[in-house]
C-alpha positions as CSV (number, residue, x, y, z in Angstrom):
1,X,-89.0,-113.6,95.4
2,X,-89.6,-109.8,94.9
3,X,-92.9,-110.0,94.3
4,X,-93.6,-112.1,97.5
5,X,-91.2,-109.0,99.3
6,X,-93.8,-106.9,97.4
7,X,-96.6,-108.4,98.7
8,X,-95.6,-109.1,102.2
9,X,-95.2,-105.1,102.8
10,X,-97.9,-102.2,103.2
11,X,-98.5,-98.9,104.0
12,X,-96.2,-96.2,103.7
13,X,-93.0,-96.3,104.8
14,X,-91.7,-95.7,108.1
15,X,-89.1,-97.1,110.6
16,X,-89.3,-99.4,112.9
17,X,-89.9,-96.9,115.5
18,X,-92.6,-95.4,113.8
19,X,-90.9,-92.4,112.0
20,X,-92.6,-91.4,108.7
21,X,-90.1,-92.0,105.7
22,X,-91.9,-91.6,102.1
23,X,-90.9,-94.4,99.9
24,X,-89.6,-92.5,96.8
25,X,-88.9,-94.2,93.6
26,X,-86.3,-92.5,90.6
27,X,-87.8,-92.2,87.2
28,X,-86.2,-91.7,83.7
29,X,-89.5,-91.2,82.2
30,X,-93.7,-92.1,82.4
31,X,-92.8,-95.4,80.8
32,X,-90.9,-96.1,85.1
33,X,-94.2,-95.5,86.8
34,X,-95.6,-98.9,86.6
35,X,-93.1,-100.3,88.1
36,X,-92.9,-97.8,90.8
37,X,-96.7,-98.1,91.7
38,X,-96.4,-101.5,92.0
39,X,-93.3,-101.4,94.1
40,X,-95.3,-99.5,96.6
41,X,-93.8,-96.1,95.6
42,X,-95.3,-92.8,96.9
43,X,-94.2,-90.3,94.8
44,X,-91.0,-89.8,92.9
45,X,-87.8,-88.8,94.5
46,X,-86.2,-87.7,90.8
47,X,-87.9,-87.7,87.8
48,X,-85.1,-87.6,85.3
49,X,-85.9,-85.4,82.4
50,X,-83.2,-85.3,80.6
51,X,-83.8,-89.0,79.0
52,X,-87.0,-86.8,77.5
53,X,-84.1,-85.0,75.5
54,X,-81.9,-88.0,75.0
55,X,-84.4,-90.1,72.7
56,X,-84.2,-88.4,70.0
57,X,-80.3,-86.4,70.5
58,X,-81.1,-84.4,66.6
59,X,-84.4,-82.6,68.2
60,X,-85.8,-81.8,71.5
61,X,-89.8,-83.1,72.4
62,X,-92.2,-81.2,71.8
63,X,-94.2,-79.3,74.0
64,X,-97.0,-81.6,73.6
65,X,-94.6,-84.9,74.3
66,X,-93.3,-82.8,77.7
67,X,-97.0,-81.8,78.9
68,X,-97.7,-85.8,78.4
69,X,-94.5,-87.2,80.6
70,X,-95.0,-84.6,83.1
71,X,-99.2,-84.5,83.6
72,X,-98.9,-88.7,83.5
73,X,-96.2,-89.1,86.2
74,X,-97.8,-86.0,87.9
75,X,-101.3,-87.8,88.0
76,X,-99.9,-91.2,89.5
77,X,-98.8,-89.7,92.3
78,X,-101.8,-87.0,93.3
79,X,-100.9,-87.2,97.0
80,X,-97.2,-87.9,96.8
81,X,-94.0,-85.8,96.4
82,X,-92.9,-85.4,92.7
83,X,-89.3,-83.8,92.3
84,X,-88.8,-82.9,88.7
85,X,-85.0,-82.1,87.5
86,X,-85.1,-79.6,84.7
């Protein structure tokens, strides 16, 4: 059923009289994006960081794991809105 709701829309969103409304999607991580895409999303309303932090509660990421989730959810959406909470 969702994916034929999927399938039966296109194009960004807007209203019904025409009024431009980006279609957002909220993130916990890169791992969300799929999903996102495929839902249509264009860009990402909140990426939730935190959960970056929240893996592992006895050490934080590492630089190298941060510059990965950010650059990958960053490069999905080149054109789109990407709100980060730090």
């Amino acid at each position: 059923e969702r994916k034929a709701a999927l399938a039966a829309s296109s194009g960004p969103g807007a209203t019904s009289d025409g009024h431009k409304v980006p279609l957002l999607a909220n993130i916990g991580g890169p791992g969300d994006v799929p999903a996102a895409v495929e839902a249509g999303a264009e860009g990402v309303g909140l990426f939730r960081t935190e959960f970056l932090f929240l893996d592992d509660s006895r050490n934080a990421p590492s630089e190298a794991k941060q510059i990965h989730a950010y650059r990958s959810v960053l490069e999905a959406f080149p054109e789109g809105r990407v709100v980060v909470r730090v």
